[in-house]
Each structure stands twice: as structure tokens, then as C-alpha cells.
N, C-alpha and C positions, 0 to 999 in steps of 0.2 A: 845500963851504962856500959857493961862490957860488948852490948852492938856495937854499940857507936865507936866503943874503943878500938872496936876490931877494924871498924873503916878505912878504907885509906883518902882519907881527907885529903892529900897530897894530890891523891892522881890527877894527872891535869885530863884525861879521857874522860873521867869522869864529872870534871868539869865544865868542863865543853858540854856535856850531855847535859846538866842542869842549865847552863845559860842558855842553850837549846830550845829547852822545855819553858826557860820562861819567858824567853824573847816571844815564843810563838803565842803562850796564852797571854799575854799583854797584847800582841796583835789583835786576835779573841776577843779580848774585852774592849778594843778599841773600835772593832768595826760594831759590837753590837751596839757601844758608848753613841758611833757614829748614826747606825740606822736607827736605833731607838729614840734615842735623845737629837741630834741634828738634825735629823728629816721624817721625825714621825709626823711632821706637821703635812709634809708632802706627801707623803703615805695618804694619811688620812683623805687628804683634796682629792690623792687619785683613784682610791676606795669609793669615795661617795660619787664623784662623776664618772666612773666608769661604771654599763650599765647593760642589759642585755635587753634587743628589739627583737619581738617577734614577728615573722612575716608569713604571711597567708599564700601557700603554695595552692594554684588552682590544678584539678585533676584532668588528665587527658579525655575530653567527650568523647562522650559513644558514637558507633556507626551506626548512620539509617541507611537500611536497605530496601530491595523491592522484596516479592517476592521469590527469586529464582538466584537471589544470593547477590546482584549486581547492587554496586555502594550506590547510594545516592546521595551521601551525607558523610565524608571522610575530613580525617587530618592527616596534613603532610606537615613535613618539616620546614620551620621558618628558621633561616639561618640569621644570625644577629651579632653583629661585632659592639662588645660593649667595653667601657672604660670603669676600672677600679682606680676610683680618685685618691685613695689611699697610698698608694703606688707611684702617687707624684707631688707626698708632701716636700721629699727633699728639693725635687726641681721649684715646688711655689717659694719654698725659703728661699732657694738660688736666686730665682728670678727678682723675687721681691728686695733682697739685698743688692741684685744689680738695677735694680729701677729708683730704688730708695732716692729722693735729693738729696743733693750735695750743697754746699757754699763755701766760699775760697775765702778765706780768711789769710789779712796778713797780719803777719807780727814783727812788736820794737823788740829786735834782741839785742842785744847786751853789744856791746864793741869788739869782745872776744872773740863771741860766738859768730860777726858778721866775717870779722877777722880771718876764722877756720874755714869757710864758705856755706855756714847753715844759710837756707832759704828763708826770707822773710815771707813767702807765701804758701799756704796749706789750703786743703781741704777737707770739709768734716762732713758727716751726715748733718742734714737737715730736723732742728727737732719738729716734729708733726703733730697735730693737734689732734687727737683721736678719732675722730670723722676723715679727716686728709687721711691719715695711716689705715682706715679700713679700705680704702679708696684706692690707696696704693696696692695693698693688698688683693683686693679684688681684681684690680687689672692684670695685678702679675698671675693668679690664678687662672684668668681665662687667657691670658697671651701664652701660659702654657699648655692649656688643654687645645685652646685653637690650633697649637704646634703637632700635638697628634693628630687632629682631627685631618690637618694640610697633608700630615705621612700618607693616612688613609687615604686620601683622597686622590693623593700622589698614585699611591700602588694600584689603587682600582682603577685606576686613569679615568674619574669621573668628576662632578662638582659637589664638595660637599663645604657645609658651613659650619657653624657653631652658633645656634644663638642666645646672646648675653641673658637674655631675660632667662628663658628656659635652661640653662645651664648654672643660673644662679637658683633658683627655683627649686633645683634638684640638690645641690651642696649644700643650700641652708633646712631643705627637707625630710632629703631621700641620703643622703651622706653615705649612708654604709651598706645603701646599693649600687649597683653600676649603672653608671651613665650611658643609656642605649647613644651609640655612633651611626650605626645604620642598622635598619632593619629589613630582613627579608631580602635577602642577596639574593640577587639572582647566580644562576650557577655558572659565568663567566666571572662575574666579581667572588663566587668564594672561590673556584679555581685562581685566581691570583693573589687570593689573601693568603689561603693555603700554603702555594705554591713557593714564597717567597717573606725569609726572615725580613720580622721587623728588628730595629734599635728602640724604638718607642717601648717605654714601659706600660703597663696596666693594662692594656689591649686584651681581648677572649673571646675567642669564636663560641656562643653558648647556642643552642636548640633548643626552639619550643615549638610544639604543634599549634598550631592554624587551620581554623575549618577552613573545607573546601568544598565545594559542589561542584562534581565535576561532568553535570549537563547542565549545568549552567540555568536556563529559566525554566526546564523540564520541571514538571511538578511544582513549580515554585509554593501555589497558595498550600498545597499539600504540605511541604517541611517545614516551608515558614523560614524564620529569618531570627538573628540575633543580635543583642544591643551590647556595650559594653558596660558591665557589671561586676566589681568586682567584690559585692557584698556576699555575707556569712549565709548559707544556705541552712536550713530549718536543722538543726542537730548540732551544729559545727561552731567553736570557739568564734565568739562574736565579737569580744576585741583582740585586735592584731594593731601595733605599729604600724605597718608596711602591706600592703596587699600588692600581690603581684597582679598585670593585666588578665582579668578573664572576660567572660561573657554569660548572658542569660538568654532564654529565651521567650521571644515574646507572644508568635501567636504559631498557628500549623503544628508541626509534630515538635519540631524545636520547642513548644511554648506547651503543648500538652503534655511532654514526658519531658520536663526540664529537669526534675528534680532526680531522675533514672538517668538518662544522658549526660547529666553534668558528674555523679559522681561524688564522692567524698573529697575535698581538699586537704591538702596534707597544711604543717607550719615545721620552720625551723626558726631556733634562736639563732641573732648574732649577737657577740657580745663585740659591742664599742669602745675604745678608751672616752679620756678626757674633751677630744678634739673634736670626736664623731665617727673614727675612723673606724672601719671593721677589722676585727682583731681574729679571731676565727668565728666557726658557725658551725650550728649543727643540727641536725632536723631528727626531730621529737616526734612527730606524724606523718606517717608515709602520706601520702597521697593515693586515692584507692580510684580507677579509673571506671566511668561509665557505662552502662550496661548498653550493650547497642538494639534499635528499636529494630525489627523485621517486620514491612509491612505488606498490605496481601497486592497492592499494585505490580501491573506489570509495566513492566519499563518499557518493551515493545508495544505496547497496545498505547501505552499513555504519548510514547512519542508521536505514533501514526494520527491520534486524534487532536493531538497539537500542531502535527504540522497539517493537518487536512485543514483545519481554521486558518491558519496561516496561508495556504495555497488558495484558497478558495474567496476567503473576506480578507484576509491583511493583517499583518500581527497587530493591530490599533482595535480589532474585531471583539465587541462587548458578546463574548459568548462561553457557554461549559458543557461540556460532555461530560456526561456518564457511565459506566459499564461497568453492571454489577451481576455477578453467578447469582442465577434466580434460586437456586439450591442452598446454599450456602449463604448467601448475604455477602459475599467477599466481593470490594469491591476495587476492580481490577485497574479503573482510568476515573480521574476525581481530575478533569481539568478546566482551568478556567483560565481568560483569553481577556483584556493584554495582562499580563505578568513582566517582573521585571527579574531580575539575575538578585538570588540572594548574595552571592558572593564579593556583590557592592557594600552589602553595610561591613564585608570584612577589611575589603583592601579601600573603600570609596569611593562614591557615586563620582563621578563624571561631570562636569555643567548642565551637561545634556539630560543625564540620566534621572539628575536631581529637579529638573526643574519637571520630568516627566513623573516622577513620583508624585511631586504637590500638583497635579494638573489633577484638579478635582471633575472634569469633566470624563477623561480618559480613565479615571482608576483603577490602575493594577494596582493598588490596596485590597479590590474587592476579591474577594473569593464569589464568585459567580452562581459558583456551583450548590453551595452550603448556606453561604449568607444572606445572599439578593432574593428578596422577592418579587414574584412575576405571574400574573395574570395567567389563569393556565389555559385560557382558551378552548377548542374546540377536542384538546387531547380530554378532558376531564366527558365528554359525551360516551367514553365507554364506560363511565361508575352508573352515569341516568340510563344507558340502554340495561345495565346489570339489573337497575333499581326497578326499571321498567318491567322486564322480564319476570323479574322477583315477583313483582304486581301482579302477574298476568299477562303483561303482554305476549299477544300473536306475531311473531316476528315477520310473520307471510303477509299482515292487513297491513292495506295500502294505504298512505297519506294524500294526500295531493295539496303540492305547494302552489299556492295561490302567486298571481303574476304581480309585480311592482307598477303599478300604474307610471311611474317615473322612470323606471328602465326594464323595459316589458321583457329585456334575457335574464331581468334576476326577480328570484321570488322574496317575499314578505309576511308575514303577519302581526297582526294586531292583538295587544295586552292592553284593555283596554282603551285608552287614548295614547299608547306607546307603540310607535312601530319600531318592529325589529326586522333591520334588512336580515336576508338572505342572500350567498354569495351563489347559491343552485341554480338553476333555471327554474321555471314552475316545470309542473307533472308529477307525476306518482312517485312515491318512494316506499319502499318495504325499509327495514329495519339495515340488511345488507348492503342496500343504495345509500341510504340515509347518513352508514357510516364513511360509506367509499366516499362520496361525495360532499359531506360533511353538512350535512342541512341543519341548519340552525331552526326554521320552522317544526322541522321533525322534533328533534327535540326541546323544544319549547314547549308543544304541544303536549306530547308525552311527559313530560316532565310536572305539568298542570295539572294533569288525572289523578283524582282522588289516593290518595297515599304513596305515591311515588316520591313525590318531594321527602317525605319523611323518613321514607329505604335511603333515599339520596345524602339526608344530613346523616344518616345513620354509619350508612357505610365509608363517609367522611370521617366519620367517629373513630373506627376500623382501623382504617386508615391513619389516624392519626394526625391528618390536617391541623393547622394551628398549633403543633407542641412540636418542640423540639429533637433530636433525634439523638445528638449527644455525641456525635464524633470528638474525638480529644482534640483537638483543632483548632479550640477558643473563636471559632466564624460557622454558627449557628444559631439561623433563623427559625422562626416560628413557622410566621406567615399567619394567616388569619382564614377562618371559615366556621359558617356560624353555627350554635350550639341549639338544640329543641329549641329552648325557651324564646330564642330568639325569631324563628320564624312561622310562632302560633298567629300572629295578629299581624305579620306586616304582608306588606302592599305583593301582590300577583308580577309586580314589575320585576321585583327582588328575585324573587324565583326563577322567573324566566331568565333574570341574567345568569344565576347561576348554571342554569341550566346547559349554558354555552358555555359557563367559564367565564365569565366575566363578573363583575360587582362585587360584593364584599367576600371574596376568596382570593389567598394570595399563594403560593405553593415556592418551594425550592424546587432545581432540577432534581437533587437528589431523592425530595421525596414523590416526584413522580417517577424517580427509578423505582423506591419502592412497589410504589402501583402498578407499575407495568409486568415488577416482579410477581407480584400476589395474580394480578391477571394470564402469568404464566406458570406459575407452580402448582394452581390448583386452591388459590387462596388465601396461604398463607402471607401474613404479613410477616417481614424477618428485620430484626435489628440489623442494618450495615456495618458490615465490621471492615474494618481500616489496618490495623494493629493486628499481625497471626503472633508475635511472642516477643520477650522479653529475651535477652541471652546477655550470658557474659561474655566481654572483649577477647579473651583468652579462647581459642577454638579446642584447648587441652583444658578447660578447666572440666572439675567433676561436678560442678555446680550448675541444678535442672533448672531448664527455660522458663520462664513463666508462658504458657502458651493459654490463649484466650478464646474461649468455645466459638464454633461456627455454627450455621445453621439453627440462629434463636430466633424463636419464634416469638413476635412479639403480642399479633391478634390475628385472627381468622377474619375474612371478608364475609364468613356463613351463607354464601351461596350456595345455588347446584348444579356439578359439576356440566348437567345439560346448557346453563343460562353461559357458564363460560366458554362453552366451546362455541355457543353462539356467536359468541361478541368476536374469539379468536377468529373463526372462520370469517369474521366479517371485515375484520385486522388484515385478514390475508387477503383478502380479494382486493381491499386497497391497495395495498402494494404490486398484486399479479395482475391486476385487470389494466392492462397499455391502453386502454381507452378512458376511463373515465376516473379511473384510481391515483387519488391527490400524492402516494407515497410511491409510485411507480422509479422514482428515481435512485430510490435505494438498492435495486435489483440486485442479486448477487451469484452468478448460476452457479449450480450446487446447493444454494441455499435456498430455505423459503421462509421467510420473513412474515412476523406480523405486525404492522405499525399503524400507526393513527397521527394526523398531520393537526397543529393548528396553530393559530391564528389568532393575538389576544393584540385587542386597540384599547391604547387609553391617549389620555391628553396631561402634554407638561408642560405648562404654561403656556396655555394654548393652543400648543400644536402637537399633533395625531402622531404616536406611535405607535410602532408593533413591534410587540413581542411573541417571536415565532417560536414552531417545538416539531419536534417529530419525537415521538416515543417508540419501541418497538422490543422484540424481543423474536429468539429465533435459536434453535429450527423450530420451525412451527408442528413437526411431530413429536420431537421429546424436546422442547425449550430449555436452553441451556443458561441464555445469554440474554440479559435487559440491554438495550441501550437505548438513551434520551440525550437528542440538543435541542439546546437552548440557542437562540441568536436576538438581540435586541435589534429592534431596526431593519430587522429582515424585509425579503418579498414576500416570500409564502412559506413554511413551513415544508412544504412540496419542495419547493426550487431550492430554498437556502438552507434546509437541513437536514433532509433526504442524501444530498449529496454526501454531504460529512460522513453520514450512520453509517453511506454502501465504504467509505476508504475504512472506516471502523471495523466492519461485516468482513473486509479483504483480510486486514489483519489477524482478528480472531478465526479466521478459516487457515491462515496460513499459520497460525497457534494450533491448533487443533493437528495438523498433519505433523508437527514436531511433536507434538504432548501426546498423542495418539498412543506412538511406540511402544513409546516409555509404561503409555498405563496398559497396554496389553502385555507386555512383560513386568509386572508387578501384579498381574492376575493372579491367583492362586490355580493350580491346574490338579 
């Protein structure tokens, strides 16, 4: 009692300071009265609808290069003006309130009021029946997005539209991502977007990369091509809300290493209110970017035997070259003819170009090189002269091709009741003519004698004929060629076609590149390698390549090394002998070359075509270098693919005078 006594309950300062104190916690309790109790209800509605989307960021792809560091598989930047709808709730309420109907209402007032000069005519909102009010709605949403879209359009001084469907599509969707405006600006329209304030709200210049190929059909069946795709790749959050646009890949290097190339994709949440609207965001997963592929093609060599087809048959030319380091198995030029521009399925195909893609006759779908099988003709007579030799054969005894009663310049013989023309003339042939000139009776005959057929399936075997080779490429062929068992009992005819390369054998160019390799190395057969490493995007990271061995040996052809120099020497007088030698067209001076020409007929639907070759491989004193075309529909293997190999031969000769340098100053001394 005596506190209290002591107080000055009078003061008014201190008065003041109590009603102070309690005006302000009666405030206090008023607003919590108020948020608690008055609007916990709305609380709660905007609690439960408001909500957080997660969206699937895709990662920037890897670069395919060549060999020698040049891209042949980049991303550039796509520039993209995009709308945040969010940014124009207050204009849709604006709009929708000034579109809202109206109706004019009059009214009886009183005698007073008409007295004073009230109006007996008014106007009210119209009441709307909840289908009309979404309607209304909706319009006034897109007569205001159409309004930005007209700005843009304005400043880029170009044509651009809005459309209803696809703009409603994305609002009742995609809401609390942006609305893409235009994509992929050219660099006069972002100079002017840039350049010049908008008024318009929600508007954003955003970047994302875009593959690009920038030789265009160079290499095409080689990299291959990509779809758009914008599902969870094998490790990675498999539901998302929202996925942003990416891509896959479907076949060539794009579709072999897609799961290296694409990368990890990152996600960010956004949280939404009640409306759908994005409220912020925030990314929880980086996005981890793609390893880029280094493969062992060269890009000078691949262009010169693309455009040599191109110059010589017509870019419409069903054909593929090959050029593979007989050392190494690296293979330098993988091209196949017609091809189209990957970089259609990015930005899209043309009328023209579309309608040349589904042109099932023409197919640039085919990879030529890898996937088609083809008759291998008169090139496969240097496995039966190997198989021969193996046998015993005398390379020096003489044949003598008998005359064609029906065109007495060309020779023949008989398998039975089977004649097999001959494109020779009749006369002698040793083993060296036989090949120069490509006598189908030589070996026919040879091919018949007691155990050569059986070297022949053998070294087939070797070879690997019939089984695939495995490039990461998803466009590989088998092809077909027969196994022991199958040519203990059949028919003397079978033989003899194979003998030519024809009948039940089907081969890739590629894997007659390998043959041509193993007939210059010394035997060996070598896995093709396509792929030299794996690397990270970063050229500073500290993170090692994956690099992929060269020089595997897959099988030995188990010759000796006497039977191969035979057949070489007899390679080479084809192409040097200006008289009678079918490969003379490939000539290259400074070079000497050993090649083998031929010449395979079949029938499709009736009528007779040919599938030509020239195989070869060269210098013919230390062989460096295979190369094999292919042409469907050719003349002769001579005339239509000799030519190709010598523009191929130029190339690699003027490779060699640049790489020379270099590898004599990497010698050790």
C-alpha cells in the first residue's frame, strides 16, 4: 500500500502514458480479433490453393566435333521475347470491367427529386450468367495480351499475331510460365527490341541455346538428327509440372551418345497463388551440361568426298564413301549421298524438303554407308584369289577364257547347265590379268577346286561378313554370307556366284573398308572406330576424357604375308597398267594406289541394276589409307567410282603435306 500511496495518481503525464498503452494494445488485440477470427477463413482458401509447380530445366548439349577440334554439332543462342501473364492481371480486371455490359435503366422518382433535376435515366452492369462472365473474361484477356503482342510487333516493324486457341491453351495450362511472343530473333529484331523502351508490361528478352550444324548436310547420316522430347532421362526426377522444350536424339551420334550429350537436367520450383499466378521461383537443381563427343572424322576429307559425289553424279546420287587409317581402324570420311540438313528438324523442314524426306525412292534416311546392303561384286575376287593361293595356287598358270558363242569379244563359262557371262574377252589369264581385268571365269573356276570354296567361307568368317560391326550410330547392317554348314550339299551354281560376289552375300561399304584394311595391314582385321573421347564442355575443367582405344584388332585373315603381296601387286597393276587396268581412273602422281573395281547386277522388280565399287587402299609401299565407293546405278566401278576415290586420294595427299610437319616435329630426337 505505501507504492501505491507514493504514486502520483494525479499526474496527467502519466496518464497520457497509460491510455497510450492501452489504446495501442486494444489495437493489438483488434487486428489479431480481426485476422484470426474475420478472415481466418480466407487464410485458410489461400493456404490450400496456393501451391508450388515444379519445372524441368533441360541442360545445354554437348559439342560434336571432328577430329582436329572443328564443331560439327554446336549451340548458339536463341533469343526469345516472352510474356509474364502475371504482369497483366490488373490490365485483364481493367479491361474486363470496361467491356463488362451495361443496360439503361429508367426510373419513377418521386416529384421532389424530378423537381431538383435528378435523371430519370441510369446505367448498371449487366447481370451475367456464369458462362457469358467467363466469355467476357476471356476476351478481355486476350484483347489485352493481343495489345502487347500489336507493341511488339510495332517495334520490330514486322507481322505478328496472337492466337486464341494457343494462347488460351497456355493460361489455362502453362499459367506461371511465360507466354513465348516470338522466337529466335533474328539479330535486327533483337537490335530493335533492345534498343528501344517498351510501356508494355511483362515483356523479357530470355536465352536459350539451339542446336546448330553448322555444315549443314556435311556428315549428316554421321551425327544424326533430333526430335523434340522433353521427357526424364534415365536417373532424373520423373515427375515435373512443367517441362521446358528440349530434345533427344534419335539415330547417328546424336542418338548413340544421347544420354552423354544431353546431360543432366536441372528443376526449379514456382510457387503459384490462388489464380495460378507465379509468385517467385527458385531452382533446387542445377542443370549439369553435356559432355561433348570428339569424333576421329575429318572434316576436310569428309567434305571433298561429298562434294566429289555431288560433282560428279548429283546431290540425288544413291552413294557412300569410306576412308579408314588401315593402322588404326579410325575412320576418317563415313559419307552417304543424298542426305538432308539436320538442322531442319530444329528450325523446320521446307514443303520442298519435307516432301523429299518421305520420298521413299530417293532416301536420305538411308545411311548408305553402314546400313544398306549391296551385292559386293567383283571387289570380293581378292578374298577367292587369297583363298586360292592359300590352296596352292600357281599365280603364274594360265586360264584360258573360253569365247561366248553369242558375243564372240566376251568370254563364258559353264556350271553346269548355268552360264556365267564373262565381261574379258576369251585368252589367257594368269592370276595378275585375271585381277586387272576382272575375269569372272578365272575365278569361278578357281573358286570350284577342291577346298578353296571352304578358305573362301572361312575367310568370310575372318572377316566377319554377316554380323554387325557396332558403330554407335543405331544404322547397322549385318548383311548376309553363308556359314560351313550351309555350303556342304548345295548346288556348284551357289559357289560360283559367290565366287563373283554375287548370290547369297550381301556386305556394307563399310565392311568392305574393313577388307580392303586387313588386305593392307598385313591381315589384320580392326574394329572401326568412329568416337576418339568423351570430354567435358568446360576446356578448364580438371575432369579426364574418356578416350576409346584405337588399333583393335578384331580377327586375323591367317594368311601369308607372300599370298598378300600377291594379290597387292596385282591391286596395283590395276590401277597403273593405262591399258587394260579397270581402276586406272583413280591415278594420283606421287601416289600409287591398289584398287580392285566391281560390278554387282541384281534385278528389282524386274529390272537390271548395278551396284558399283572400287575398293583401294594406298601407298601401295607402306599403306596408310583404305578407301571404298559405293554407287548404285553406276556404269562400271572403273568409270563411276575410280573417279570419286582419285578427288578422295587428292585430299588425303594434300592431308598428309599439312600433318607431315607437325608429326616430324613431335618426333622425339
Amino acid at each position: 500500500m505505501l507504492v501505491f500511496d507514493q504514486l502520483k495518481r494525479s499526474d496527467p503525464q502519466l496518464q497520457l502514458l497509460t491510455i497510450m498503452l492501452c489504446a495501442g494494445l486494444a489495437v493489438l488485440f483488434a487486428g489479431l480479433w480481426w485476422v484470426q477470427i474475420v478472415n481466418a477463413g480466407s487464410y485458410q482458401e489461400s493456404l490450400e490453393v496456393q501451391a508450388f509447380r515444379s519445372v524441368r530445366l533441360p541442360a545445354v548439349r554437348g559439342k560434336i566435333l571432328d577430329r582436329t577440334g572443328v564443331v560439327l554439332a554446336d549451340n548458339h543462342p536463341s533469343y526469345n521475347i516472352n510474356l509474364y501473364l502475371e504482369e497483366l492481371s490488373r490490365a485483364f480486371k481493367k479491361e474486363y470491367t470496361r467491356s463488362r455490359p451495361r443496360s439503361v435503366v429508367t426510373n419513377d422518382l418521386p416529384f421532389w427529386k424530378d423537381w431538383l433535376g435528378y435523371t430519370t435515366v441510369t446505367t448498371q452492369y449487366t447481370r451475367l450468367k456464369e458462362e457469358a462472365a467467363q466469355a467476357v473474361t476471356r476476351n478481355a484477356r486476350y484483347r489485352v495480351a493481343s495489345g502487347v503482342v500489336s507493341q511488339v510487333a510495332d517495334l520490330l516493324q514486322t507481322t505478328l499475331t496472337l492466337d486464341y486457341t494457343n494462347f488460351y491453351r497456355h493460361y489455362e495450362t502453362r499459367l506461371s510460365l511465360p507466354y513465348p511472343v516470338v522466337s529466335n530473333l533474328s539479330l535486327l529484331h533483337l537490335a530493335r527490341f533492345t534498343e528501344q523502351p517498351l510501356t508494355a508490361l511483362g515483356l523479357e528478352l530470355e536465352v536459350q541455346p539451339i542446336r546448330v550444324y553448322p555444315y549443314g548436310t556435311t556428315a549428316a547420316h554421321v551425327l544424326g538428327y533430333l526430335r523434340k522430347d522433353d521427357s526424364s532421362a534415365e536417373g532424373e526426377e520423373a515427375f515435373f509440372w512443367y517441362r521446358m522444350p528440349d530434345y533427344r536424339g534419335l539415330v547417328g551420334i546424336e542418338g548413340g551418345y544421347d544420354s552423354q550429350l544431353r546431360g543432366r537436367a536441372g528443376a526449379k520450383s514456382v510457387q503459384v497463388n490462388n489464380l495460378g499466378y507465379r509468385q517467385t521461383e527458385n531452382i533446387w537443381s542445377a542443370v549439369e551440361p553435356g559432355q561433348n563427343v570428339v569424333l576421329t572424322l575429318d572434316l576436310k576429307i569428309q567434305q571433298a568426298a561429298e562434294a566429289s559425289v555431288r560433282k560428279l553424279l548429283g546431290p540425288d546420287a544413291h552413294a557412300a564413301v569410306v576412308v579408314m587409317d588401315v593402322e588404326s581402324g579410325d575412320l576418317l570420311t563415313l559419307a552417304s549421298s543424298p542426305s538432308t540438313d539436320p538442322n531442319n528438324f530444329i528450325r523446320g523442314f521446307s514443303l520442298a524438303e519435307r516432301e523429299r524426306w518421305h520420298d521413299e525412292t530417293l532416301g536420305v534416311q538411308k545411311n548408305r554407308a553402314t546400313a544398306e546392303q549391296y551385292q559386293a561384286g567383283s571387289i570380293f575376287k581378292t578374298i577367292v584369289a587369297l583363298a586360292a593361293l592359300e590352296n596352292g595356287l600357281n599365280p603364274q598358270e594360265i586360264y584360258r577364257v573360253a569365247e561366248n558363242p553369242a558375243i564372240p569379244t566376251k568370254g563364258i563359262i559353264y556350271v553346269g547347265r548355268q552360264a556365267f557371262h564373262d565381261t574379258v574377252p576369251p585368252g589367257d589369264y594368269d592370276l595378275r590379268r585375271a585381277i586387272v581385268r576382272s575375269s569372272n571365269a578365272y575365278f569361278i573356276t578357281n573358286g570350284l577346286r577342291p577346298g578353296v570354296f571352304e578358305r573362301v567361307v572361312e575367310l568370310g568368317r575372318r572377316l566377319h561378313l554377316a554380323e554387325r560391326i557396332g558403330l554407335p550410330l543405331m544404322q547397322d547392317a549385318a548383311g548376309h554370307f553363308p556359314k560351313p554348314d550351309q555350303v556342304r550339299n548345295w548346288p556348284a551354281g551357289n559357289t560360283a556366284n559367290i565366287c563373283i560376289g554375287q548370290g547369297v552375300m550381301d556386305v556394307t561399304p563399310l565392311q568392305m573398308a574393313v577388307m580392303a584394311g586387313a588386305l593392307a595391314n598385313g591381315g589384320k582385321v580392326l574394329w572401326p572406330r568412329l568416337v576418339d573421347r568423351l570430354e567435358a564442355p568446360e576446356a578448364t575443367s580438371l575432369e579426364a576424357p574418356t578416350v576409346f582405344p584405337k588399333n583393335r584388332i578384331r580377327d586375323e585373315l591367317g594368311v601369308s604375308e607372300r599370298n598378300l603381296n600377291i594379290v597387292r601387286e596385282a591391286m596395283l597393276a590395276e590401277t597403273e597398267d593405262m591399258v587394260e587396268g579397270t581402276g586406272k581412273k583413280v591415278h594420283v602422281d606421287g601416289l600409287r594406289i591398289c584398287g580392285k573395281t566391281g560390278t554387282a547386277e541384281r534385278k528389282e522388280q524386274g529390272v537390271k541394276r548395278n551396284t558399283t565399287w572400287f575398293i583401294s587402299f594406298a601407298p601401295y609401299e607402306k599403306p596408310r589409307y583404305a578407301v571404298v565407293v559405293m554407287v548404285e546405278n553406276g556404269d562400271s566401278g572403273g568409270r563411276t567410282c575410280a573417279p570419286i576415290a582419285q578427288d578422295v586420294y587428292l585430299a588425303l595427299q594434300n592431308r598428309e603435306l599439312l600433318v607431315a610437319p607437325k608429326r616430324l616435329a613431335a618426333t622425339p630426337r
